[in-house]
VMD Tcl script that draws the C-alpha trace (Angstrom):
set ca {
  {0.00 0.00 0.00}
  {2.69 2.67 1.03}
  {4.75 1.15 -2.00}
  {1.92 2.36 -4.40}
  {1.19 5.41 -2.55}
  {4.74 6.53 -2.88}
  {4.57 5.61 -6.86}
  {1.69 7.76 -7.93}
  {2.93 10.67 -5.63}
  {6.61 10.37 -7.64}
  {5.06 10.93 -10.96}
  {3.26 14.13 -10.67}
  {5.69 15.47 -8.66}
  {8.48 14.13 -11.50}
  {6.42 15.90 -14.59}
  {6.53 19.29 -12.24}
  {9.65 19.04 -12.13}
  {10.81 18.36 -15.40}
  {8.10 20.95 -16.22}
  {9.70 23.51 -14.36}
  {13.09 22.49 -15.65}
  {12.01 22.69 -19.47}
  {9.95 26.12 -18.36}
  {13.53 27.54 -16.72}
  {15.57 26.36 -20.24}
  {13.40 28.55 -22.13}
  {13.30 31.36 -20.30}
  {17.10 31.14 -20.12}
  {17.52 31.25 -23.76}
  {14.89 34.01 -24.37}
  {16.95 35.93 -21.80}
  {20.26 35.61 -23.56}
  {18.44 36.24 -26.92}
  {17.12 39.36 -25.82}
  {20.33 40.38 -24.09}
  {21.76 39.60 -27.63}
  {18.85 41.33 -29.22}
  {18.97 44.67 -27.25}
  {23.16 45.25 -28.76}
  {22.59 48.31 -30.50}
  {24.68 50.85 -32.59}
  {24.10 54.39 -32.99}
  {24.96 56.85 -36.35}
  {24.61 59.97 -37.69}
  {24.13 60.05 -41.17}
  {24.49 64.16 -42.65}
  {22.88 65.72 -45.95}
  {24.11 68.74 -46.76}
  {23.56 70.45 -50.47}
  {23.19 73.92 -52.35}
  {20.78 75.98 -53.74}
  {20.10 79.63 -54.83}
  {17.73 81.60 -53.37}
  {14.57 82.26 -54.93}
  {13.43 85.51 -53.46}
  {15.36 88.57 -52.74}
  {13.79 91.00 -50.48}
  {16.21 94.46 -51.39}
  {15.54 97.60 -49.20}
  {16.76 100.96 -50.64}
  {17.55 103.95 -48.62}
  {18.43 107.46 -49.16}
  {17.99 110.88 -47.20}
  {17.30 113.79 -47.48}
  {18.07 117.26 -45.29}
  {16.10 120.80 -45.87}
  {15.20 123.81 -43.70}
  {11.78 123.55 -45.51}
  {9.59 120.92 -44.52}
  {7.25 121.16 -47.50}
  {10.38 121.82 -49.82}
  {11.77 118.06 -48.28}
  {8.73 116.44 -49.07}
  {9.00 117.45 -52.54}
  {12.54 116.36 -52.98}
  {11.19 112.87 -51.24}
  {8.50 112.46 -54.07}
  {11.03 113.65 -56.81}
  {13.98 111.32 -55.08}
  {11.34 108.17 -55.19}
  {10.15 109.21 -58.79}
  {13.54 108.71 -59.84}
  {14.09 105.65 -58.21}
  {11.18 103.68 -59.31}
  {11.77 105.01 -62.75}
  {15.37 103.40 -62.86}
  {13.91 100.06 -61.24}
  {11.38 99.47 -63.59}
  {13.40 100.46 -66.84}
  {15.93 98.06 -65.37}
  {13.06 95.28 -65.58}
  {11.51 95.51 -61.89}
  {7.62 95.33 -62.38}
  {5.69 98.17 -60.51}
  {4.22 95.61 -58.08}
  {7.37 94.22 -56.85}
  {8.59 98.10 -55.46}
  {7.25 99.27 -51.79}
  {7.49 102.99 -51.05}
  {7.19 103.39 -47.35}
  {6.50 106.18 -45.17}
  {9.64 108.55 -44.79}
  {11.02 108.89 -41.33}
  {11.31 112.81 -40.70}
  {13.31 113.74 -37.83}
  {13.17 117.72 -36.30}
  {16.94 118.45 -35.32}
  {15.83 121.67 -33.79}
  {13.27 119.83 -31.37}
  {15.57 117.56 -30.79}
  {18.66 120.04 -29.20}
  {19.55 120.51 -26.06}
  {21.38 123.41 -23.98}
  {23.86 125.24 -25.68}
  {24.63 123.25 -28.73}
  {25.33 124.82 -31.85}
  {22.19 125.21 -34.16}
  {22.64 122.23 -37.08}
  {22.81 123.32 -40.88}
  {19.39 121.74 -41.58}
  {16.56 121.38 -39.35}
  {14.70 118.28 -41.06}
  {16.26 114.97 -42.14}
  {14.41 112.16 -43.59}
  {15.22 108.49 -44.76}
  {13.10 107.27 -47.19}
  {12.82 103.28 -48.17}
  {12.33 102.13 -51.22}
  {11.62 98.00 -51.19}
  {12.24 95.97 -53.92}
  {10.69 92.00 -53.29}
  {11.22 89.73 -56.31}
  {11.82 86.38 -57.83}
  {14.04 87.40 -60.48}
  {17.20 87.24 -57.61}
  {20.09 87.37 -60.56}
  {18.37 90.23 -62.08}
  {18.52 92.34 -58.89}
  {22.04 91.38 -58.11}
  {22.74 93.08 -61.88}
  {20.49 96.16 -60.44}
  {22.09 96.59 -57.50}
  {25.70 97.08 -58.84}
  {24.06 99.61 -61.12}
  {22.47 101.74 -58.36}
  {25.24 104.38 -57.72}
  {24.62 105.76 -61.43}
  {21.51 107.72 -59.10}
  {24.11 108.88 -57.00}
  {25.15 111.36 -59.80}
  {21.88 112.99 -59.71}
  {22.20 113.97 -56.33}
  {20.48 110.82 -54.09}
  {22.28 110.26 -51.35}
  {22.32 106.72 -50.49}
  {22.36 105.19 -47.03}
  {24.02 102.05 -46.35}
  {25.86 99.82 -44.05}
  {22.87 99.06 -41.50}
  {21.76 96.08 -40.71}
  {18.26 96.67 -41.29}
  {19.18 97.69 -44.57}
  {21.03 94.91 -45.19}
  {19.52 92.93 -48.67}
  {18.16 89.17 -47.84}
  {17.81 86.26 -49.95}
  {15.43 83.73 -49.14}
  {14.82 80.28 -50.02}
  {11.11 79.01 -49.82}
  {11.02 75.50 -51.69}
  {12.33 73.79 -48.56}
  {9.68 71.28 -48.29}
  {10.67 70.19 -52.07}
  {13.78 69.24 -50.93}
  {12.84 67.28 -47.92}
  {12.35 64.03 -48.80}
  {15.81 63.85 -50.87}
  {17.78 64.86 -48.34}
  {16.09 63.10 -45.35}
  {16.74 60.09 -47.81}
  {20.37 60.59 -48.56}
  {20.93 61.57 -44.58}
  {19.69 57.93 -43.54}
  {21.63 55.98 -46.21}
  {24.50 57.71 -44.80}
  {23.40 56.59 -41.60}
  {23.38 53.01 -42.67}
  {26.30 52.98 -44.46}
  {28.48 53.77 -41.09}
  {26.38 51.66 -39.16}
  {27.25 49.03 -41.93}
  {31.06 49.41 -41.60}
  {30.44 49.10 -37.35}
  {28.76 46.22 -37.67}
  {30.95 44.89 -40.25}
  {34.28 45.55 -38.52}
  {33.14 44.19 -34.84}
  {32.02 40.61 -36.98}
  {28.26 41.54 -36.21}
  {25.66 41.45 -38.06}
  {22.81 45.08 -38.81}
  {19.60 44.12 -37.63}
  {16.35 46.48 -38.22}
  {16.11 50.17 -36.84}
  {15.50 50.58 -32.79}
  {14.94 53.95 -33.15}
  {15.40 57.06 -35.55}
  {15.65 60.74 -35.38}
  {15.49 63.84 -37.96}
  {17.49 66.73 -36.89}
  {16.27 70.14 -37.88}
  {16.70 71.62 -41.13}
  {19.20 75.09 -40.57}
  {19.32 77.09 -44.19}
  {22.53 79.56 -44.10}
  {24.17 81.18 -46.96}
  {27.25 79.27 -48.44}
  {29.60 82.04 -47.43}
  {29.50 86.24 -46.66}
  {29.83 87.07 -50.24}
  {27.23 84.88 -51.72}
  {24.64 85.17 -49.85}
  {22.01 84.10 -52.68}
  {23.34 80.66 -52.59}
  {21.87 78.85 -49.52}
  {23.33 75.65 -47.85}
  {20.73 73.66 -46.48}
  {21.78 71.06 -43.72}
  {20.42 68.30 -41.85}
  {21.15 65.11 -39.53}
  {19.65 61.91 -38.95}
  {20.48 59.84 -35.95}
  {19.52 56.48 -36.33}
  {20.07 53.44 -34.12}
  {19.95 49.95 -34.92}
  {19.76 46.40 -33.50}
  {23.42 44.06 -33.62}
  {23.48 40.72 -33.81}
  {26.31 37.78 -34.05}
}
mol new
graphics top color blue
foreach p $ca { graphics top sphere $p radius 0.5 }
foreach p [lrange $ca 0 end-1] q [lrange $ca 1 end] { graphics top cylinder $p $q radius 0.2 }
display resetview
């Protein structure tokens, strides 16, 4: 009787064990495969090209000095008369030039004390804006602009805000390229890793675009743009 009682009572408790023993072997392995599985590598992969702008945005500005307020106003409208006239002969259309308010300063208000009275009383700067898509026909323009100076417009330059931009709008035309040529970079690092340490590239863990930065090539060609961006990718190694 205790002979057959201590039979049945081995088996089940020999399956449990062996169960538990097969049960521990596979969670072993799926623990070293997943250690295995989680070896990752991480690259950058860069795309970097050049384009030219395809609007310029050209702000002229000249000034003008009187004792005569009403006398300066006349020279502004004669000044911006002459102006437009040259830009348009030159090929600008009419609706590309902006003639903005002119910015009239009173010296006389504007002294203090004991200082010596100034030549004129009223200065003005006037701005002219030119905004276009013909960019290579500006940059001809604007070497031409001094010929004015002869007839007596005096120019203003040097400031920042007065400083001519070129902007480049078809960024979202050149997206997909580049994003494309950034992550076959990518790859082709992560290729040479993976190669060179005897693994093998498994699938992507993870990836990440960088931001797009537009800057021109260099200070004196600032029409052509260089348009940059990284991808950071990461993917899986195996043996």
């Amino acid at each position: 009787m205790d002979n057959r009682r201590g039979s049945s009572n081995f088996l089940p408790g020999f399956f449990i064990f062996l169960g538990l023993s097969v049960l521990g072997y596979l969670l072993g392995e799926s623990a070293i495969r997943f250690k295995e599985y989680e070896r990752t590598v991480r690259v950058k992969g860069l795309s970097e090209k050049e384009y030219p702008a395809d609007i310029v945005l050209w702000p002229i500005q000249f000034t003008e000095a009187n004792n005569n307020l009403t006398d300066m106003y006349a020279s502004l409208e004669k000044s911006n008369k002459k102006i437009q006239a040259f830009l348009e002969q030159s090929g600008i259309e009419a609706t590309e030039i902006t003639i903005s308010p002119p910015s009239i300063t009173d010296k006389l208000a504007q002294q203090y004390g004991n200082a010596p009275k100034p030549k004129f009383r009223y200065t003005a700067i006037q701005t002219i804006t030119v905004y276009s898509t013909k960019v290579s026909e500006v940059r001809n323009i604007i070497t031409k602009l001094a010929e004015l100076g002869k007839e007596g417009i005096v120019f203003k330059a040097g400031e920042y805000r007065n400083t001519t931009e070129y902007i480049f709008t078809r960024l979202n035309s050149v997206k997909p390229e580049m994003v494309e040529e950034a992550t076959t970079k990518a790859r082709e690092v992560a290729e040479k890793f993976a190669k060179d340490s005897n693994s093998t590239l498994g699938k992507i863990k993870r990836a990440t675009q960088g931001q797009f930065s537009i800057s021109p090539r260099d200070r004196n060609n600032p029409h052509i743009k260089k348009i940059r961006v990284v991808s950071t990718v990461e993917y899986y190694l195996s043996d």
